[in-house]
C-alpha positions in Angstrom: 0.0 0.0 0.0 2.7 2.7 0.5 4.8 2.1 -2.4 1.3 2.0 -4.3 0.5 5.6 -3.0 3.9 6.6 -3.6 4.4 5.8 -7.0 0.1 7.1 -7.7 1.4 10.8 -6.4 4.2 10.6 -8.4 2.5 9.8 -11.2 -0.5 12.4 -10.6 2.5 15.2 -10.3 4.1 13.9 -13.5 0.6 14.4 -15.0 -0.2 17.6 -13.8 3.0 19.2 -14.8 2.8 18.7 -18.2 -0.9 18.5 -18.8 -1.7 22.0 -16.4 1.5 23.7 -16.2 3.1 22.4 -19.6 6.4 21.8 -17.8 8.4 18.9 -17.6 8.3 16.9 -14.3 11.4 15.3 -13.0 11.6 13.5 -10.0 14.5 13.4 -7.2 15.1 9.6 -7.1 17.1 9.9 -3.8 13.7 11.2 -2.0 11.7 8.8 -3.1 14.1 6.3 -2.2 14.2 7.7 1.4 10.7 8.1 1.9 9.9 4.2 0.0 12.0 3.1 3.2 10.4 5.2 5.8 7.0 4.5 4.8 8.1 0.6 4.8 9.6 1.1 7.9 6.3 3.0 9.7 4.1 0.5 8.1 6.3 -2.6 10.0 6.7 -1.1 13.2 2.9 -0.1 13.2 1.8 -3.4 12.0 4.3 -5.6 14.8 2.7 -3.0 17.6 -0.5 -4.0 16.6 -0.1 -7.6 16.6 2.4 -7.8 19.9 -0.3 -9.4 22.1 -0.6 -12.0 19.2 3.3 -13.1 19.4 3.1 -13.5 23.5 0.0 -15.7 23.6 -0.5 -19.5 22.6 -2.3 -19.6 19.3 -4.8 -22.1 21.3 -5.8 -19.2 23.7 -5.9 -16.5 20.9 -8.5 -18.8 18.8 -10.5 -19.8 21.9 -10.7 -15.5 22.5 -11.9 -15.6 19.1 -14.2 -18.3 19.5 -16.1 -16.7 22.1 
């Protein structure tokens, strides 16, 4: 999801600068590169924060708690 939203912006600026502005649009490959890893970094930290009760439990009690 982030590198699709990424790369969707990018493309929507490309768009817009030579379809509204008529100028040519050319992207700083070391920014994207930086923010590609930060937004695959925020999306793993968030995701193992999320699912830290998960890793601590027995899978037997997590499904019975689902169960229920």
């Amino acid at each position: 999801p982030a590198l699709t939203g990424l790369t969707l912006s990018v493309g929507a600026s490309a768009l817009l600068g030579y379809f509204y502005f008529d100028i040519d649009f050319v992207p700083n490959f070391t920014i994207l590169a930086i923010e590609s890893l930060i937004l695959i970094a925020l999306v793993l930290i968030i995701g193992l924060l999320n699912t830290r009760g998960v890793h601590t439990r027995p899978p037997l009690e997590i499904l019975r708690d689902q169960a229920a």
